[in-house]
N, C-alpha and C positions, 0 to 999 in steps of 0.2 A: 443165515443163508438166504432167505426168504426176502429178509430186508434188502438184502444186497442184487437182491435180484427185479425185485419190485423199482429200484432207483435206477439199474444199468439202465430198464427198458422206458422207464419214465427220461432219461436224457438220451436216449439213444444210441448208445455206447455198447463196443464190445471188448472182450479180452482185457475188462477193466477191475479191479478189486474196489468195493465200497469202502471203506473204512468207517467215519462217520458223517453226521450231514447236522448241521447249526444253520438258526438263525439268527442275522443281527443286521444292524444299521448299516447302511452301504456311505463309505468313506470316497465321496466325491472327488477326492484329492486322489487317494491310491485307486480304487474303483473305476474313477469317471461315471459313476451310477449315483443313485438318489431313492430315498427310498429302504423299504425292508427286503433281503437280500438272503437266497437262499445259499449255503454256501457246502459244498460236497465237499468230502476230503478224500480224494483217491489215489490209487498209485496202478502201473502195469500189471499186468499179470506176468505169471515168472515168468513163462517164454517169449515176453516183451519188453525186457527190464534189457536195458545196457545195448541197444541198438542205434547205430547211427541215425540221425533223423533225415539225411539225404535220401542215402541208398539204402538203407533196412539191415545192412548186416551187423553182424554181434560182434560187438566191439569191449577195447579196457575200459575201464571209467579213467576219466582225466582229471575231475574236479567236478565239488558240490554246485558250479556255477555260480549263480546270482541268487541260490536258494530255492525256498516257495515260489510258485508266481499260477496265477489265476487266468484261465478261459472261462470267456464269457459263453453261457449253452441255450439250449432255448427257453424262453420264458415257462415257468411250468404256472399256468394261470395266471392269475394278472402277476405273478411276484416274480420280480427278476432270478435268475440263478448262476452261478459260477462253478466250476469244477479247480479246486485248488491241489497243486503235490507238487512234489520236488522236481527241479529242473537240474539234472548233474549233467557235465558232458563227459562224453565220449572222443576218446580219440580214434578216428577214422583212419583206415592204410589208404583211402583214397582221396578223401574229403577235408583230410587236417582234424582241427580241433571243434568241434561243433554238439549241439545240443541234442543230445539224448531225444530221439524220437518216442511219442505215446501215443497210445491206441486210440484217441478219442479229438486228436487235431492234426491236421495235418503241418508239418514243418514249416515254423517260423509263423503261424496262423495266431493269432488271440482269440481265435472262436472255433467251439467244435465242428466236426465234421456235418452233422446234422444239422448247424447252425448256416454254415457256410454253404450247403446244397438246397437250404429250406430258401436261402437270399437267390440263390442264385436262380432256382425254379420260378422265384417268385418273380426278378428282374426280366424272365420271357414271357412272362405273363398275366403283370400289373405294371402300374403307375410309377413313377419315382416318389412322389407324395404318400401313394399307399403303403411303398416297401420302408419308407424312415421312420412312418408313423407307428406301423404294427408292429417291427424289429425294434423302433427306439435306436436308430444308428444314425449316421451320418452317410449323406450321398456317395461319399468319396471314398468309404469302407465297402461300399455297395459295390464301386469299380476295384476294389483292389481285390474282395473276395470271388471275383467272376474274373478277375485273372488267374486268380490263385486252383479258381475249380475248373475253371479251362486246360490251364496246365496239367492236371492233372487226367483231365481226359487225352489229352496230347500223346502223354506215357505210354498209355497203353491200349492206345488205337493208331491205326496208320492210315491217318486221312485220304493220302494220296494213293493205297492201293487201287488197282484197276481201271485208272482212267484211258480213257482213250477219246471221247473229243469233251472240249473245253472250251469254254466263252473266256475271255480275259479283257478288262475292262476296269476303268477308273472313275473314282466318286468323290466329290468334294466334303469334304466333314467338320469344314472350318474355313473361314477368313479367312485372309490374305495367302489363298492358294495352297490350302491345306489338304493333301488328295488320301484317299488308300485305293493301290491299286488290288482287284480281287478276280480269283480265280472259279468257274461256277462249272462244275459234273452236267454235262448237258445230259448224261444217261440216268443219274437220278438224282437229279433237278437239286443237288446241294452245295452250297458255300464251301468248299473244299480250303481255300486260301485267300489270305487278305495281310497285307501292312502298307506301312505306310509309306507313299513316295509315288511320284509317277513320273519313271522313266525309267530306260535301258537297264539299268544297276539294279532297279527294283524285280523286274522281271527277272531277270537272270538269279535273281536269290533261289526264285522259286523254280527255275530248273537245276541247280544246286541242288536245293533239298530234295525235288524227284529222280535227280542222277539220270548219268547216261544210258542205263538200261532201259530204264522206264519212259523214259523220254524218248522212245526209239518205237515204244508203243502209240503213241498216240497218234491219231489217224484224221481227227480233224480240229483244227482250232479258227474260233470266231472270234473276230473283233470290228473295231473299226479300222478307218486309215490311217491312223498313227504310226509313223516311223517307227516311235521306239519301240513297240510291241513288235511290228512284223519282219526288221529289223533282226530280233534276240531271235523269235519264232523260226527264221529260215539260217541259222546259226544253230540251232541245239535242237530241230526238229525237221528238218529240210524235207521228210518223206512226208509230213503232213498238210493235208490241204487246208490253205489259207481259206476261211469263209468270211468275205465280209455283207454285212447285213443289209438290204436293201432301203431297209429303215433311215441307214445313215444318208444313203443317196437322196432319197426323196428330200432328206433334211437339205444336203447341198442345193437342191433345185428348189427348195423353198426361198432360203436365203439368196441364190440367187435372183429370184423375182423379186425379193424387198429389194434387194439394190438395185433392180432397176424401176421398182415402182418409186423410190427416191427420187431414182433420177428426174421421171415422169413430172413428180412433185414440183421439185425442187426449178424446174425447166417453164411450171404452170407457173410458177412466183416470180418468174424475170430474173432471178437472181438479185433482188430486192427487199427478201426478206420480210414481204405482205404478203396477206391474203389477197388472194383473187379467186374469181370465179371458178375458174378450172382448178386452181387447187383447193380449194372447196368439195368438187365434186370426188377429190379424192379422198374426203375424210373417212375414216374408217372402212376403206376397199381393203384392208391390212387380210381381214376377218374373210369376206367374201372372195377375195384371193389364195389364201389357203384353206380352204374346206372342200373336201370331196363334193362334187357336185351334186351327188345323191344326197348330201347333207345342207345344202344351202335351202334357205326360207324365203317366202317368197320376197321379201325387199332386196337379198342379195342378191338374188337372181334377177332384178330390175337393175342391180347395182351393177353388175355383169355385162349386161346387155347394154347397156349405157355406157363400158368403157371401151366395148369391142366397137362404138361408132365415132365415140369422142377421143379413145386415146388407143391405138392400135396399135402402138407398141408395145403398152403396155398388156395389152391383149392375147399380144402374140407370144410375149415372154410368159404369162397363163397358159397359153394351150401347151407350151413347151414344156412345163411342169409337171402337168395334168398326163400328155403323151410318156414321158418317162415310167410317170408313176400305173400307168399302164403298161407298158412295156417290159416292166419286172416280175409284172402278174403274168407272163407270156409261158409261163414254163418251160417243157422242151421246145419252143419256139422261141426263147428268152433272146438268144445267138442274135439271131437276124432281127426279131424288133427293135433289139437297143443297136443293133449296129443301123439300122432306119434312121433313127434316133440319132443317133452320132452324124450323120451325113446331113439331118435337116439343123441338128444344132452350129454345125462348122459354117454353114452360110446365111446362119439367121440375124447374123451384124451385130447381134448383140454381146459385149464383151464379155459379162457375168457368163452367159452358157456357153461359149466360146470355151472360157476357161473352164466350165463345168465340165464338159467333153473330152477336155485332154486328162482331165483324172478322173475321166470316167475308163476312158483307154489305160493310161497309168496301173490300174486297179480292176482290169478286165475278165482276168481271171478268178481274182479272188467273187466280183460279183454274179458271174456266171453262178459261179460254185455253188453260192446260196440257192437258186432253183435247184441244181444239180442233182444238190441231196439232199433236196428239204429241209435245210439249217439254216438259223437266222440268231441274230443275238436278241429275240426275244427276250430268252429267261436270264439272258443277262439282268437285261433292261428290269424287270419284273423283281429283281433279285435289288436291283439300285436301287426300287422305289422303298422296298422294302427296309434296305439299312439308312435311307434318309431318316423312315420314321421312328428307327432307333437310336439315329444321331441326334433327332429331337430329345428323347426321353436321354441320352447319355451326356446333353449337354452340362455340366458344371465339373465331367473329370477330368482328372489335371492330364491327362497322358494318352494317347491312343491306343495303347494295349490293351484299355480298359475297356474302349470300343469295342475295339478289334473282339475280344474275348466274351463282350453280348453279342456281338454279332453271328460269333462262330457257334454259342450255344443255343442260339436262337435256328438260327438258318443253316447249320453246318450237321442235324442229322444226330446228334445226340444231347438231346437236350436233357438239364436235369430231371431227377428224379423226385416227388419229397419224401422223407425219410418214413422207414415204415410201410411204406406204399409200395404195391409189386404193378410194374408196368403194365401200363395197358396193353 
């Protein structure tokens, strides 16, 4: 009894019977290990014996299966270990024919539970280098076992209770236009949803899954000016306020002074495609063009001064940028400074703010909003930066659910636990 109890807690196992424990050579072929190999011989305990491995309930037995077969558990000192017992199935009233669930992995898993939350803890909180080398796995078990402990937190939590406003926003994760669009709890700041796709059909899953009720809650949603978000948004949440972020606007009136600091360029070269002097003097204005003034040093600010006498359109397309970007810091005065704004950009000849102005009208409300009540897509943005750095570390798996499933355990507010250890 003693022995059997000293091994449960040495692998981390519950509702498990010891039987015996050998050591021997590890058979690279049936194994895939190398090496001296600790090897457990277990079975359920009776009130776990004959259970669906889906759904948990107590089912006929169907057949011995495919016999024996081995979970790999955590290394106990340097020497690998396995838990070995019989795999019978069960026939399920719900599930069909499927394998007998046990205490010690979760379904369809090759590695214990302990094993699988120790990977998973450690995937939010080391290297990919560190997690293959101390585990002795392969990168791509790394993403299959952090879908496999994601889904499992899935079950028996309901990520999407009690939202009420929400950032929604798209991130690239790959080449050739690879996006996941994700959903971020502005109230306590977590990764609530994420897959993969960016457009209408994408969005609309995730008011799907939060249904009509709930979705009837929500009060305020930030994003940017993408059709197909506020589109789905004013379809399946009509009562809440669009917020879009001032952030993106500023963005719009930046790229509009590159095109027409272009132009400027482009106009300095004859349409000749040489250098000359005047476009010369525009090299690297890119920099001292968009920096907050307070932030320019002193060569830019010579650099500045220099274009306000030599190139005044392009000058003037500057202050036009710079006034906006003031103009959203207005607060309850936001109203009437951007609509200033709107009146000196419609007769400032220049096309880029020309067109800037009419979607800035287009999108009037949704930008009010953002001062209104204090919502910005911030923590969106904070939340992107955050799964780029994960997309880094997740680059070499094959699938995005793999992502998706660091991501949510990382940033989504329940992250694992390691085994043994009571939460901080």
């Amino acid at each position: 009894m003693r022995f059997a109890r000293i091994w449960t807690r040495l692998l981390g196992v519950e509702k498990t019977v010891i039987e015996t424990v050998e050591v021997e050579e590890a058979d690279p072929d049936t194994d895939g290990l190398e090496g001296v190999l600790i090897v457990v011989h277990a079975r359920p305990a009776r009130g776990r014996r004959g259970r669906c491995g889906i759904c948990g309930r107590r089912c006929a037995k169907y057949d011995n299966g495919e016999g024996r077969r081995r979970w790999r558990a955590l290394d106990l000192g340097t020497l690998r270990a396995v838990i070995e017992a019989d795999a019978p199935r069960v026939s399920c009233p719900e599930h069909g024919v499927v394998v007998a669930s046990v205490p010690w992995a979760r379904h369809g898993a090759g590695h214990t539970r302990a094993f699988d939350d120790t990977v998973a803890w450690l995937a939010t909180h080391c290297s990919k280098t560190t997690i293959t080398q101390l585990l002795r796995i392969g990168w791509r078990t790394v993403g299959n076992i952090c879908t496999r402990v994601w889904a499992d937190v899935e079950e028996r939590v309901d990520l999407l209770a009690g939202l009420r406003r929400i950032g929604i926003d798209e991130i690239s994760y790959k080449r050739h236009h690879k996006y996941l669009t994700i959903v971020v709890d502005h109230d306590s700041g977590r990764l609530v949803w994420a897959e993969a796709g960016r457009d209408s059909a994408t969005v609309r899953r995730f008011f799907d899954l939060l249904g009509a009720q709930r979705s009837a809650k929500i009060t305020h949603v930030t994003a940017d000016a993408a059709e197909w978000i506020s589109k789905v948004v004013a379809e399946r949440c009509p009562q809440a306020v669009r917020v879009m972020d001032p952030f993106h606007v500023v963005q719009w009136a930046t790229e509009a002074l590159d095109e027409v600091r272009r132009e400027v360029w482009n106009a300095e070269r004859g349409g000749k495609g040489r250098s000359t002097p005047g476009s010369r003097s525009l090299k690297k204005a890119r920099w001292a063009l968009w920096k907050r003034p307070e932030d320019l040093t002193a060569g830019q600010q010579a650099q500045l001064a220099f274009i306000a006498k030599a190139h005044p359109i392009l000058h003037r397309a500057y202050l036009l940028k710079e006034a906006l970007r003031v103009a959203l810091k207005q607060g309850e005065n936001i109203v009437e400074a951007l609509w200033d704004w709107v009146l000196w950009a419609r007769r400032c000849r220049l096309e880029p703010f020309v067109k800037l102005q009419r979607a800035i009208v287009r999108h009037w409300d949704a930008i009010v909003a953002a001062a209104e009540h204090q919502l910005s897509n911030g923590l969106v943005e904070s939340m992107n930066t955050k799964i780029r750095l994960i997309t880094r570390m997740a680059f070499g798996f094959k699938e995005p659910t793999a992502l998706i499933a660091l991501a949510m355990l990382s940033l989504g507010g329940h992250r694992p636990h390691l085994p043994g250890r009571h939460a901080a």
